[in-house]
Biopython code that builds the backbone (N, CA, C, O; Angstrom):
import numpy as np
from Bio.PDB.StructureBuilder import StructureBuilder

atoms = [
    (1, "UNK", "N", (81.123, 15.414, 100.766)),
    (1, "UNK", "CA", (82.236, 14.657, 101.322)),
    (1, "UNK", "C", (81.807, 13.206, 101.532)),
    (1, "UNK", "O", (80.680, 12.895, 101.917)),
    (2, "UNK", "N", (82.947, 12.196, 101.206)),
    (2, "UNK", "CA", (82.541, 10.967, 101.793)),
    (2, "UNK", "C", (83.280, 10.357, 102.806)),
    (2, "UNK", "O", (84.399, 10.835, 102.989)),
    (3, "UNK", "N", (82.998, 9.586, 103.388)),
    (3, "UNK", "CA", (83.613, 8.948, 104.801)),
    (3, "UNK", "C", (83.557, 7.492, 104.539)),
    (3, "UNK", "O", (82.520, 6.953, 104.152)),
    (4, "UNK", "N", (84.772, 6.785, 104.766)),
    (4, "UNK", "CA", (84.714, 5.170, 104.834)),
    (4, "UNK", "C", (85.330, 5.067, 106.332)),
    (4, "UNK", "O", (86.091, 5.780, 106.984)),
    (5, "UNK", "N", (84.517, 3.616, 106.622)),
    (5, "UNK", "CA", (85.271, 2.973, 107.905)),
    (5, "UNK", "C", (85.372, 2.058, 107.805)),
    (5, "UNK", "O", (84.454, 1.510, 107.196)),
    (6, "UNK", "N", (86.125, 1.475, 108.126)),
    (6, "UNK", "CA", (87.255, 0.530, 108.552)),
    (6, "UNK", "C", (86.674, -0.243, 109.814)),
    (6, "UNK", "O", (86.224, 0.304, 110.820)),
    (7, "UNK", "N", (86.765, -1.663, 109.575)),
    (7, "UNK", "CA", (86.499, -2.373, 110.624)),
    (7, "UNK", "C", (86.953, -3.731, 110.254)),
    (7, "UNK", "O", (86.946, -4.103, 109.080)),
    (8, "UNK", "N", (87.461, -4.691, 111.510)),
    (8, "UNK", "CA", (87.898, -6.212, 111.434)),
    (8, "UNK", "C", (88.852, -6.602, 111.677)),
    (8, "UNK", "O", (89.008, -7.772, 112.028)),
    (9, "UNK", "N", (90.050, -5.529, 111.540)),
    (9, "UNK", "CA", (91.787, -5.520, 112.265)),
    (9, "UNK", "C", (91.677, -6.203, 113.220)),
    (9, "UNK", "O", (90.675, -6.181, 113.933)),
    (10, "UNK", "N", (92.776, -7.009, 113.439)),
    (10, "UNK", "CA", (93.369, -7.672, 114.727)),
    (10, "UNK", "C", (94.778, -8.066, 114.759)),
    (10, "UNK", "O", (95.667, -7.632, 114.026)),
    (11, "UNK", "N", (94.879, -8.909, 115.661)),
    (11, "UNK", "CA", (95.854, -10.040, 115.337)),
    (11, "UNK", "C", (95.734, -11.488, 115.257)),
    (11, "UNK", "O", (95.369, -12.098, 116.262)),
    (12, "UNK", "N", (96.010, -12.137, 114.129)),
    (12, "UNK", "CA", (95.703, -13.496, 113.902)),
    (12, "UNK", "C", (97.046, -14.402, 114.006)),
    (12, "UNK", "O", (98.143, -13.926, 113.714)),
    (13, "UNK", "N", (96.925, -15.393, 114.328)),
    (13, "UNK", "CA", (98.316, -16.096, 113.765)),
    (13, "UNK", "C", (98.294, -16.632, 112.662)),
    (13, "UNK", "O", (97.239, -16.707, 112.031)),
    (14, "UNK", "N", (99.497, -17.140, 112.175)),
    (14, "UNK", "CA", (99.526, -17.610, 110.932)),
    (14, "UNK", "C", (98.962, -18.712, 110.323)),
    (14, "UNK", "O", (98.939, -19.735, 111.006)),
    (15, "UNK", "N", (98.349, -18.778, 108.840)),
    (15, "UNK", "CA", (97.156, -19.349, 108.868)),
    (15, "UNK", "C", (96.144, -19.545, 108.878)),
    (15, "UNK", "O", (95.410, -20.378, 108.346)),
    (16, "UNK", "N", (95.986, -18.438, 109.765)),
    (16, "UNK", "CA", (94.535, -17.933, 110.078)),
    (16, "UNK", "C", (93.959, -16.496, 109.071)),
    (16, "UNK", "O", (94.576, -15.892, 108.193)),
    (17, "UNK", "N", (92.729, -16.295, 109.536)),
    (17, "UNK", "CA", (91.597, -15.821, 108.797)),
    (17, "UNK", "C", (91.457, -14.640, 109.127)),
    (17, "UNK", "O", (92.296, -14.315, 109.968)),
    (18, "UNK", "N", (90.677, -13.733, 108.806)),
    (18, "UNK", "CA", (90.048, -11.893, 109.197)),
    (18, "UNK", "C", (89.401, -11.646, 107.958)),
    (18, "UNK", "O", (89.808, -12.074, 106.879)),
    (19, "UNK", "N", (88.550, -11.061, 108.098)),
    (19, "UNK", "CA", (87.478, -10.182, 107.691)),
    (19, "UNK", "C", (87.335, -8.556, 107.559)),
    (19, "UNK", "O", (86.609, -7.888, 108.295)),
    (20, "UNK", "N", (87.932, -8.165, 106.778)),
    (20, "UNK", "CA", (87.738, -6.419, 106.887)),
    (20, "UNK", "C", (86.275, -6.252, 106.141)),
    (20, "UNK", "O", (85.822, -7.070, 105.340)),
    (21, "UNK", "N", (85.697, -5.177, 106.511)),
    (21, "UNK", "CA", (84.615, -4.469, 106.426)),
    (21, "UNK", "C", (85.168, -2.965, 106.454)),
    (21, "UNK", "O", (85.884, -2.506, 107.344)),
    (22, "UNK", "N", (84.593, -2.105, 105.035)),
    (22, "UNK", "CA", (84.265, -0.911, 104.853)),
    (22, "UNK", "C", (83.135, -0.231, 104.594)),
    (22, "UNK", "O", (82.845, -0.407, 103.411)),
    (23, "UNK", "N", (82.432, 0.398, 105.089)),
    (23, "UNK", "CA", (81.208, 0.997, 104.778)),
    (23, "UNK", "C", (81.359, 2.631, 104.614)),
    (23, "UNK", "O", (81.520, 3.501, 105.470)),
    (24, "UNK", "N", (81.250, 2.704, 103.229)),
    (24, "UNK", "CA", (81.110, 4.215, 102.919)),
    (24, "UNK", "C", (79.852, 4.977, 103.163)),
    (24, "UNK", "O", (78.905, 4.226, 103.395)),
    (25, "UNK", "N", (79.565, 6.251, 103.178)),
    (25, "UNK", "CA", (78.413, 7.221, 103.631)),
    (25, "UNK", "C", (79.177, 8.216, 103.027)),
    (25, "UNK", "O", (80.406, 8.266, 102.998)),
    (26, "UNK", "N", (77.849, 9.537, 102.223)),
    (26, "UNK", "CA", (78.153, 10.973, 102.155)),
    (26, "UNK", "C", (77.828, 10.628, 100.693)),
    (26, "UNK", "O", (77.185, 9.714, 100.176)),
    (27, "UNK", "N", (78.599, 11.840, 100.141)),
    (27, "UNK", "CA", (77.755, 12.460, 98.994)),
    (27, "UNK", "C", (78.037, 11.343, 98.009)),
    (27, "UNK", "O", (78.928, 11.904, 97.372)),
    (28, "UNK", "N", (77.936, 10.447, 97.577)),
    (28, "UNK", "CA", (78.406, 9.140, 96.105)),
    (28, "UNK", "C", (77.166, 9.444, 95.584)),
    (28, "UNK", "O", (76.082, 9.640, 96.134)),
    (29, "UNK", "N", (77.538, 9.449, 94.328)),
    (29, "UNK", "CA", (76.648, 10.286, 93.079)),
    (29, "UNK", "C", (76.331, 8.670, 91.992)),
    (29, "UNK", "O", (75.292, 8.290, 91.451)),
    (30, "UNK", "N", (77.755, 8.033, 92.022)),
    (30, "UNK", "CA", (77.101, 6.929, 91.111)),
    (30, "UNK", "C", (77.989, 5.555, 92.276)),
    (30, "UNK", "O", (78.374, 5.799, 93.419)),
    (31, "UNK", "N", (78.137, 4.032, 91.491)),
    (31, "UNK", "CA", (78.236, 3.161, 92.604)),
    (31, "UNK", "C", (80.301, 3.296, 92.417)),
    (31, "UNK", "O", (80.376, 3.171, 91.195)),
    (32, "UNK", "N", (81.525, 3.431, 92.822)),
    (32, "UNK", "CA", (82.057, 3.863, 92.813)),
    (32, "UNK", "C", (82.697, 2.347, 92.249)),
    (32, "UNK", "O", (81.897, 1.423, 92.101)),
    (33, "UNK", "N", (84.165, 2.126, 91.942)),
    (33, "UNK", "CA", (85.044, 1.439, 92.641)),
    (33, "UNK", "C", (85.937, 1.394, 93.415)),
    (33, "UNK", "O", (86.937, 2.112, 93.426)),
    (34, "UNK", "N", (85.553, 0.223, 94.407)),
    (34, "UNK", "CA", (86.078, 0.382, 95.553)),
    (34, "UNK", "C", (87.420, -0.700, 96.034)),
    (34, "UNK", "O", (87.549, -1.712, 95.345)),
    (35, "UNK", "N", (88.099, -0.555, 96.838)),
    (35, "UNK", "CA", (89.444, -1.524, 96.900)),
    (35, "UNK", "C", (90.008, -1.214, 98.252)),
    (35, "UNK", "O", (89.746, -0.267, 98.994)),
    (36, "UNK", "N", (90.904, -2.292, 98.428)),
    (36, "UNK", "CA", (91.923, -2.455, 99.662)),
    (36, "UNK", "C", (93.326, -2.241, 99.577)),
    (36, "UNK", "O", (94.002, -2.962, 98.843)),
    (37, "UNK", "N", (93.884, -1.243, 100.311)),
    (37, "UNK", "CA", (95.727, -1.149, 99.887)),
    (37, "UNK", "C", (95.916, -1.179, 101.589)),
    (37, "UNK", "O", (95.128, -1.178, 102.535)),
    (38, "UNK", "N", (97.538, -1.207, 101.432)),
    (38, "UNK", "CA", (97.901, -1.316, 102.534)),
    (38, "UNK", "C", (99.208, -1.363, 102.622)),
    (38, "UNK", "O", (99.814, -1.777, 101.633)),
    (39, "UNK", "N", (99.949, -0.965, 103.787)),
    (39, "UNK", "CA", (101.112, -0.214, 103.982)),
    (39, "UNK", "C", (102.012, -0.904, 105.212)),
    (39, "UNK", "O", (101.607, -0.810, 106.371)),
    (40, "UNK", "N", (102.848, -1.372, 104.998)),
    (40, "UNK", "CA", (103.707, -2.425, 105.763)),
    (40, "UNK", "C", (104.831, -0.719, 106.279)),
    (40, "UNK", "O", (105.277, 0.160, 105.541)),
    (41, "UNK", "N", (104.926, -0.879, 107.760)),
    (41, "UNK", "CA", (106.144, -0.457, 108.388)),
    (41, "UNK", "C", (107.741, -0.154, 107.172)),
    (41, "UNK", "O", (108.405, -1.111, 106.773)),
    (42, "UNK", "N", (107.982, 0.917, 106.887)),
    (42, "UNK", "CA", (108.639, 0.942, 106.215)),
    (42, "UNK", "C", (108.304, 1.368, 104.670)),
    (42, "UNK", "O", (109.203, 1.971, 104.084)),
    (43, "UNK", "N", (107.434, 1.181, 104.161)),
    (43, "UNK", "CA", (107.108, 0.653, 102.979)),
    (43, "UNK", "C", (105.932, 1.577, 102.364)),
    (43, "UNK", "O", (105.296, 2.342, 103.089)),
    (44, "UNK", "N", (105.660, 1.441, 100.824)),
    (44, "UNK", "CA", (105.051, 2.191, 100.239)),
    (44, "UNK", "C", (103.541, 1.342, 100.329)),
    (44, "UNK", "O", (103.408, 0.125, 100.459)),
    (45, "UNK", "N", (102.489, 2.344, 100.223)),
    (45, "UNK", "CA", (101.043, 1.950, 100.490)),
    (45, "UNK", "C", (101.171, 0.967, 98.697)),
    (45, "UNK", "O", (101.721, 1.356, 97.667)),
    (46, "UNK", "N", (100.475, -0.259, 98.945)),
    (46, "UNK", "CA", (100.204, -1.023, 97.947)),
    (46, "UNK", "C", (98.967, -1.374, 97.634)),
    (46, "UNK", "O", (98.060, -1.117, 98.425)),
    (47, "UNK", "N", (98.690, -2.084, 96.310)),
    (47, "UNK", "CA", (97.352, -2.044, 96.127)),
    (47, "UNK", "C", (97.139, -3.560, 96.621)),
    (47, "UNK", "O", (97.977, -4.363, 96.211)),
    (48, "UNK", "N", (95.793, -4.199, 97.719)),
    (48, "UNK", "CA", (95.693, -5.518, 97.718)),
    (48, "UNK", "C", (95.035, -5.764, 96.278)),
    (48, "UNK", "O", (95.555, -6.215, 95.258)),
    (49, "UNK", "N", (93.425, -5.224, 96.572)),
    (49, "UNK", "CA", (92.541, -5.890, 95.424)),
    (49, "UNK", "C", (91.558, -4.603, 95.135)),
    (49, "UNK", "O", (91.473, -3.729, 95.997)),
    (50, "UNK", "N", (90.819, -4.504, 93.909)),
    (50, "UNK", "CA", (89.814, -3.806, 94.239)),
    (50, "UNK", "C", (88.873, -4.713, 93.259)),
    (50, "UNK", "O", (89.086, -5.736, 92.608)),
    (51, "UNK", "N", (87.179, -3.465, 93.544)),
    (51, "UNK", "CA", (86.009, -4.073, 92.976)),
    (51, "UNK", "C", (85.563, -2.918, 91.817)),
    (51, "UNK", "O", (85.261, -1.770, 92.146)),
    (52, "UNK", "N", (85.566, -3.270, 90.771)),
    (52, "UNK", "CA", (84.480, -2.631, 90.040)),
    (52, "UNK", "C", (82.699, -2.051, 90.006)),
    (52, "UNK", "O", (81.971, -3.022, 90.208)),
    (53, "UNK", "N", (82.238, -1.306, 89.890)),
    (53, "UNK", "CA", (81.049, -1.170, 89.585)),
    (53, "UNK", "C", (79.771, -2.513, 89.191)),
    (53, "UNK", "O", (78.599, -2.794, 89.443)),
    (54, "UNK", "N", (81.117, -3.105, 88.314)),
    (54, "UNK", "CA", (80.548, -4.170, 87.363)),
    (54, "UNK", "C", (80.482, -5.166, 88.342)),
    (54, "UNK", "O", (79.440, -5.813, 88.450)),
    (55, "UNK", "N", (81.784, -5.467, 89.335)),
    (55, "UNK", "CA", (81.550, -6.372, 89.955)),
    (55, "UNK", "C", (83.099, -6.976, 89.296)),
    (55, "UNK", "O", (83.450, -7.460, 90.372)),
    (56, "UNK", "N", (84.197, -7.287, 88.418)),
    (56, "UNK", "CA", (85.529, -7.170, 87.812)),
    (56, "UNK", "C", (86.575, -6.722, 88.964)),
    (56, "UNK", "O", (86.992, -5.630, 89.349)),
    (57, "UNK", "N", (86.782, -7.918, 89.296)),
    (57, "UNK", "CA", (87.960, -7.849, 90.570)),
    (57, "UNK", "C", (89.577, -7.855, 89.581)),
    (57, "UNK", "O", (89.806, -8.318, 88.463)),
    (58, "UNK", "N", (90.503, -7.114, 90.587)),
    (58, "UNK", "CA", (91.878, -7.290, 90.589)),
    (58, "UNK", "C", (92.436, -7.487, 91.807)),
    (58, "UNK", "O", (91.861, -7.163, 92.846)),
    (59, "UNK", "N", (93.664, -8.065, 91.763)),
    (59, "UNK", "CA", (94.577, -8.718, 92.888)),
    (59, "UNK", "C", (95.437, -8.156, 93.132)),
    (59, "UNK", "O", (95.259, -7.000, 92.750)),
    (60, "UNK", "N", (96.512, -8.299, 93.658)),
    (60, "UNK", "CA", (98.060, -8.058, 93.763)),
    (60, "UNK", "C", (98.228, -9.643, 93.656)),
    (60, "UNK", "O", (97.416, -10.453, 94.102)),
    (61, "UNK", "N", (99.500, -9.971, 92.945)),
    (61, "UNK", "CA", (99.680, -11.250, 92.642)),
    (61, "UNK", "C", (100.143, -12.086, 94.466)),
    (61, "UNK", "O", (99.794, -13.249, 94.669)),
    (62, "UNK", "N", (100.753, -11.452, 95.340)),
    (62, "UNK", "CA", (100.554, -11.763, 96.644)),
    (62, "UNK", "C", (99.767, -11.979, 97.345)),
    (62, "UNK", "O", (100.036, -12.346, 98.489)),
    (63, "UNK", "N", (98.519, -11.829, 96.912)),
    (63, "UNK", "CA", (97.396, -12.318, 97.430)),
    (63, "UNK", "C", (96.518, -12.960, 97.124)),
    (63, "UNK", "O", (95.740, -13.492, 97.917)),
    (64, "UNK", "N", (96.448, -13.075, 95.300)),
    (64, "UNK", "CA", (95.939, -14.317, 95.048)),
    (64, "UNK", "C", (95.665, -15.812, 95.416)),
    (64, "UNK", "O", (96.584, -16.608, 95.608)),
    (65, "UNK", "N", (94.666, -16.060, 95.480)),
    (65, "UNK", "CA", (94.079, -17.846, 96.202)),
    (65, "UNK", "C", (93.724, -17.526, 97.274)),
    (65, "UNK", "O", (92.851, -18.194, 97.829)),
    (66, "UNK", "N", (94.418, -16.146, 98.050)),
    (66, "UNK", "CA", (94.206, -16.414, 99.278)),
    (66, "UNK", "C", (93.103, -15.303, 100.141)),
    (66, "UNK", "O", (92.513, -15.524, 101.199)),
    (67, "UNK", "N", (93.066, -13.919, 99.186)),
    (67, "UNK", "CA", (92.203, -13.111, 99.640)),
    (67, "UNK", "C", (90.724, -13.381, 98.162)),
    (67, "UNK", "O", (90.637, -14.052, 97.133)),
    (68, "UNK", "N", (89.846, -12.413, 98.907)),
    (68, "UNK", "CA", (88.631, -12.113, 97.890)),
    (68, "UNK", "C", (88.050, -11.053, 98.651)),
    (68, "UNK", "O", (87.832, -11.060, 99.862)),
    (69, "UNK", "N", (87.736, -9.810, 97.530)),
    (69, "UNK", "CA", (87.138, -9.221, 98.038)),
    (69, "UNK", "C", (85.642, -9.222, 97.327)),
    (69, "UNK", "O", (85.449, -10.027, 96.416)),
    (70, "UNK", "N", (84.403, -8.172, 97.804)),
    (70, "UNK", "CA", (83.385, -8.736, 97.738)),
    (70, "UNK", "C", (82.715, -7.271, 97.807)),
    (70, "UNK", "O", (83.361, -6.361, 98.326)),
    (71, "UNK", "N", (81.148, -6.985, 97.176)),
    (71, "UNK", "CA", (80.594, -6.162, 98.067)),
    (71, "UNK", "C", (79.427, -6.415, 98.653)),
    (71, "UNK", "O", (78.876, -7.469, 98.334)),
    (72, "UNK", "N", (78.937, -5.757, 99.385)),
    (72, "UNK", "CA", (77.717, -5.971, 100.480)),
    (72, "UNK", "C", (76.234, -4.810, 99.650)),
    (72, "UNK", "O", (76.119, -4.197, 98.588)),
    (73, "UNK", "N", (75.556, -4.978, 100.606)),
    (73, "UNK", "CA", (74.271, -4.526, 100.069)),
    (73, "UNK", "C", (74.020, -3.269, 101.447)),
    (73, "UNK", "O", (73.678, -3.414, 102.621)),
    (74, "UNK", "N", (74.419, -1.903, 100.530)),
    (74, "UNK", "CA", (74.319, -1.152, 99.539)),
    (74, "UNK", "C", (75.686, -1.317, 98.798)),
    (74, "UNK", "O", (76.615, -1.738, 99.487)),
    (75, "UNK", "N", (75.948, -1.019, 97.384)),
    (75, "UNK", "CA", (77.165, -1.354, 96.698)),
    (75, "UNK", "C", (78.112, -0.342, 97.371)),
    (75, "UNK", "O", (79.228, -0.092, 96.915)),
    (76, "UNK", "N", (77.616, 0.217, 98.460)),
    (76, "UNK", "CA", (79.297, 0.863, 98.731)),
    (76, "UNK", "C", (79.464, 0.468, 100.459)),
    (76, "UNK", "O", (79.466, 1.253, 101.407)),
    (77, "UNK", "N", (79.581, -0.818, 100.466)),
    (77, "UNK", "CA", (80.353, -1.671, 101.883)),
    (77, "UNK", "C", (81.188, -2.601, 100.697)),
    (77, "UNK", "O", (80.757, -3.016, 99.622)),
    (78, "UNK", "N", (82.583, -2.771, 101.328)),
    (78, "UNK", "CA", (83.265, -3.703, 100.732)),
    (78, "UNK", "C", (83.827, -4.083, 101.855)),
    (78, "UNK", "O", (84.188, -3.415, 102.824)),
    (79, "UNK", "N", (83.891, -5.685, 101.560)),
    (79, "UNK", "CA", (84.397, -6.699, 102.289)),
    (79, "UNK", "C", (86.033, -7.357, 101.534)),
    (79, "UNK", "O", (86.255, -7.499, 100.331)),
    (80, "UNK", "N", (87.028, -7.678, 102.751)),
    (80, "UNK", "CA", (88.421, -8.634, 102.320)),
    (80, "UNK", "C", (87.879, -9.358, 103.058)),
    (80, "UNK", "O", (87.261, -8.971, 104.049)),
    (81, "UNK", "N", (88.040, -10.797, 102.638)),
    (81, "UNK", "CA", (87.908, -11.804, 103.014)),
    (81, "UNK", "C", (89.575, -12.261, 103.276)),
    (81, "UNK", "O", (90.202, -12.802, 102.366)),
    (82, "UNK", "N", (90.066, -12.042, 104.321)),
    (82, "UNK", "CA", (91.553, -12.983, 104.160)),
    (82, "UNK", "C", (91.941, -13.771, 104.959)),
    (82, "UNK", "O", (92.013, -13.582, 106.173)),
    (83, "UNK", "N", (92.492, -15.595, 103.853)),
    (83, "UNK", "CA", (92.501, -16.643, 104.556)),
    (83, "UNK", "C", (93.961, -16.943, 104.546)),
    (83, "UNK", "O", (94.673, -16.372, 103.720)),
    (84, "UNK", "N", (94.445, -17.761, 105.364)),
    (84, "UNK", "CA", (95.933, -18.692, 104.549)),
    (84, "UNK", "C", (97.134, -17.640, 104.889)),
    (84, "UNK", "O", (98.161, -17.648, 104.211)),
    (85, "UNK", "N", (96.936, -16.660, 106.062)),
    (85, "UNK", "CA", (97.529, -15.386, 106.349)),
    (85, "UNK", "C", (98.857, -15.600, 106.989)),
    (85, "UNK", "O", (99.141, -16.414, 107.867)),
    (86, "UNK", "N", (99.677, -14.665, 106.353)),
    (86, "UNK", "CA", (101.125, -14.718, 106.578)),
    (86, "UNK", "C", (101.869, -13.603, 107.081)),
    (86, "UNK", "O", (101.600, -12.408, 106.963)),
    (87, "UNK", "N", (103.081, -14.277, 107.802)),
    (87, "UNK", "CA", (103.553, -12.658, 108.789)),
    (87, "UNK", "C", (103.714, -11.544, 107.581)),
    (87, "UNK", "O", (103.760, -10.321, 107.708)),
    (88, "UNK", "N", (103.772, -12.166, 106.619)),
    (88, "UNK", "CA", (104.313, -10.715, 105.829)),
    (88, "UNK", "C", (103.152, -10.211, 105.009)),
    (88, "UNK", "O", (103.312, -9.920, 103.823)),
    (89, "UNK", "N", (102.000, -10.103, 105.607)),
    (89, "UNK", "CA", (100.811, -10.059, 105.527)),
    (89, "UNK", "C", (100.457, -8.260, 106.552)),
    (89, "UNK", "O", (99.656, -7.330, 106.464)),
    (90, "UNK", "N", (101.316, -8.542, 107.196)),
    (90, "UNK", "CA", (100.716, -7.701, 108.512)),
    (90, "UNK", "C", (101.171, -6.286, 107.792)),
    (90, "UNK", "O", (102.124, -6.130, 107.029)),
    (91, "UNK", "N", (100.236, -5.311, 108.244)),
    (91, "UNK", "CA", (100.043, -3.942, 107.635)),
    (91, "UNK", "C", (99.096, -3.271, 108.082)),
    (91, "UNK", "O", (98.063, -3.901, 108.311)),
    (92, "UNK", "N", (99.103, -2.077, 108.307)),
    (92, "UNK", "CA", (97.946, -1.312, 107.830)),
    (92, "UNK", "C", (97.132, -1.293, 106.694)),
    (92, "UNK", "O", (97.550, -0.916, 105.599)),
    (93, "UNK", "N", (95.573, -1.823, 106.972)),
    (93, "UNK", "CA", (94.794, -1.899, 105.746)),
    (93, "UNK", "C", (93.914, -0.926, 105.305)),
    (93, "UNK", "O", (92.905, -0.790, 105.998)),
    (94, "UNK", "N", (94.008, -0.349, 104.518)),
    (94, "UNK", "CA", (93.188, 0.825, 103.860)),
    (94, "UNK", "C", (91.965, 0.714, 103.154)),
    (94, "UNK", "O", (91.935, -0.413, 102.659)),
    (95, "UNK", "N", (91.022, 1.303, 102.898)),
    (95, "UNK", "CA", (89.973, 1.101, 102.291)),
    (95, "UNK", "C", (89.900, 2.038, 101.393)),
    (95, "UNK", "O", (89.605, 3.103, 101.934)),
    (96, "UNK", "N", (90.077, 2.158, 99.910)),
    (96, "UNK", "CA", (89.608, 3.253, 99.200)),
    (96, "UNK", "C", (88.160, 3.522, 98.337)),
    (96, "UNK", "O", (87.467, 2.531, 98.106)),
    (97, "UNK", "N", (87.855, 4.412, 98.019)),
    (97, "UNK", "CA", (87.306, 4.659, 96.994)),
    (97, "UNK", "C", (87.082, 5.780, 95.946)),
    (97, "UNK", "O", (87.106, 6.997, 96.136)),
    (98, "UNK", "N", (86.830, 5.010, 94.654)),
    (98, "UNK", "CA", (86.965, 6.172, 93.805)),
    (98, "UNK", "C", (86.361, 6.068, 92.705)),
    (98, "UNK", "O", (86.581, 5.098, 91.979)),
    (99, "UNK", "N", (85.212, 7.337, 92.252)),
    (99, "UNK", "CA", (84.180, 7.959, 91.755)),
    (99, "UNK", "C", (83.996, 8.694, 90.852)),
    (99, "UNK", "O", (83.419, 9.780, 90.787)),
    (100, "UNK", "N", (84.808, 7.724, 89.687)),
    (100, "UNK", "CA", (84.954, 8.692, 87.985)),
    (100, "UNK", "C", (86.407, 8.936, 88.486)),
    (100, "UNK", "O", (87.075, 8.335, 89.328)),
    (101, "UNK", "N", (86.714, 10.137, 87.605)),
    (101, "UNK", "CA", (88.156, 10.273, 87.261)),
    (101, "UNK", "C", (88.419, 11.412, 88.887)),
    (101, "UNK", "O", (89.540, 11.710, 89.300)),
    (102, "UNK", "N", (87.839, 11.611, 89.180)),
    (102, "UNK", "CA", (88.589, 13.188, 89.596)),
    (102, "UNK", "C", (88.016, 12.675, 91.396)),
    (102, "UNK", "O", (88.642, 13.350, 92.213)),
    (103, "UNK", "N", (87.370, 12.032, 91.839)),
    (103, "UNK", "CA", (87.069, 11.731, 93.246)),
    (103, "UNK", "C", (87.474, 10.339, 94.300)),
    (103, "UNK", "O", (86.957, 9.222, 94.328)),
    (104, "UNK", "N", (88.149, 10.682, 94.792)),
    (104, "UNK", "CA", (88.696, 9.428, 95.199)),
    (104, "UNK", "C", (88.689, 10.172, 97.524)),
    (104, "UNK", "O", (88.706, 11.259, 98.101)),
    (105, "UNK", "N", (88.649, 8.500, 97.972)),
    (105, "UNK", "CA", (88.434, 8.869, 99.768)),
    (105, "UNK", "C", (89.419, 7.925, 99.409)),
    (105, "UNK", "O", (89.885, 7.548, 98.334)),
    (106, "UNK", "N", (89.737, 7.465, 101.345)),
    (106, "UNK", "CA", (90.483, 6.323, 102.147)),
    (106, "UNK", "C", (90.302, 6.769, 102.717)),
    (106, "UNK", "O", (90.261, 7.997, 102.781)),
    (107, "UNK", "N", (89.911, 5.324, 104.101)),
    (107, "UNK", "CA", (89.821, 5.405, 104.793)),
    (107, "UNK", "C", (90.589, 5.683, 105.916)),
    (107, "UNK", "O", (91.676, 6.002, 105.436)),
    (108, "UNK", "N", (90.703, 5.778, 107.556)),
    (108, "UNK", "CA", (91.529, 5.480, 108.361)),
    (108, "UNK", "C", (92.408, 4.461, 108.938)),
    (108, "UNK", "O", (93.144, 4.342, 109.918)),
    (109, "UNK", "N", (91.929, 3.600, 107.665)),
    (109, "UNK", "CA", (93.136, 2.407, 108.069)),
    (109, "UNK", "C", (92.508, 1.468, 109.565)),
    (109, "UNK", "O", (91.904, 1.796, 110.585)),
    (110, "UNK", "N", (93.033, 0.198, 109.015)),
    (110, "UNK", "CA", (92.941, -0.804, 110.311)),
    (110, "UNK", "C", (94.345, -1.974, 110.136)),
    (110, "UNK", "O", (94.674, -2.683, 109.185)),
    (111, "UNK", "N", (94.869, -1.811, 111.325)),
    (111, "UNK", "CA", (96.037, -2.971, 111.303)),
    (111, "UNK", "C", (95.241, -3.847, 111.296)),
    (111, "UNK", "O", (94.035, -3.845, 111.545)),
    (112, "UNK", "N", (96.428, -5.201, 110.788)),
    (112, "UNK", "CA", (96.191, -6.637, 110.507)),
    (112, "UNK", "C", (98.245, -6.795, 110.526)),
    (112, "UNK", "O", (99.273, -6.478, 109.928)),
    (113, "UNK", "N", (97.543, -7.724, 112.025)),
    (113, "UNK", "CA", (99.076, -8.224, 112.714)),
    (113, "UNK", "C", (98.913, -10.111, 113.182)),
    (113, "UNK", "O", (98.375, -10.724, 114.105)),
    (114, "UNK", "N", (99.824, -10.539, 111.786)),
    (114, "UNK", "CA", (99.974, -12.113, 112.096)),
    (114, "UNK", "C", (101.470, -12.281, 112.125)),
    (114, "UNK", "O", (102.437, -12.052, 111.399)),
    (115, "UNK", "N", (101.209, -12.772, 113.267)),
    (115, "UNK", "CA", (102.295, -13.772, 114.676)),
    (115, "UNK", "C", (101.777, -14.718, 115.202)),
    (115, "UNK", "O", (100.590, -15.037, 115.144)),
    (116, "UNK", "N", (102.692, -15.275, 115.795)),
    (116, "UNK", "CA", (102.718, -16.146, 116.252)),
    (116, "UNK", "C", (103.021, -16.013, 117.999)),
    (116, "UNK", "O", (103.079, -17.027, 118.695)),
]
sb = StructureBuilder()
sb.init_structure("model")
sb.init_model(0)
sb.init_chain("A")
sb.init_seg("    ")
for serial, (resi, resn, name, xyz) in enumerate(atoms, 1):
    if name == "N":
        sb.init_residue(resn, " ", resi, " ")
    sb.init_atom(name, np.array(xyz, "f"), 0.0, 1.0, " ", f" {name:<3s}", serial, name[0])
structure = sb.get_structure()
């Protein structure tokens, strides 16, 4: 089994900055790819960004310029970097990962609430 957590949620105002942090643990056999989705009140879980093995990022075009994600040392912590943050930003943020075709986690989620 693997386990990710979630850490860095708050509330920012608009404009402003946050930092999510995921750190996976448990059985990962090779380095996975890993990514951020997230789920607005109402609404279907979306993809922000994820990371490749290789290191080959993707976006959601809504977040381009303004997020980056990243990984840390061991290759399975991934970091969102998110700047330039907007109310319609705010969500529950997810952490996934997934390990060849057939293994995939998420995490427990961390809100990210910008107001003012």
């Amino acid at each position: 089994q693997v386990q990710l957590v979630e850490s860095g949620g708050g509330l920012v105002q608009p404009g402003g900055s946050l930092r999510l942090s995921c750190a996976a643990s448990g059985s990962i056999l090779v380095i996975p790819t890993m990514g951020w989705y997230r789920q607005a009140p109402g609404k279907q879980r979306e993809l922000v960004a994820t990371i490749t093995p290789g290191g080959a990022t993707n976006y959601a075009d809504s977040v381009k310029g303004r997020f980056t994600i990243s990984r840390g040392n061991p290759k399975i912590t991934v970091y969102l970097q998110m700047n330039s943050l907007k109310p319609e930003d705010t969500a529950v943020y997810y952490c996934n990962l997934k390990e060849g075709a057939s293994r995939e986690f998420w995490g427990q989620g961390t809100q990210v609430t910008v107001s003012s």
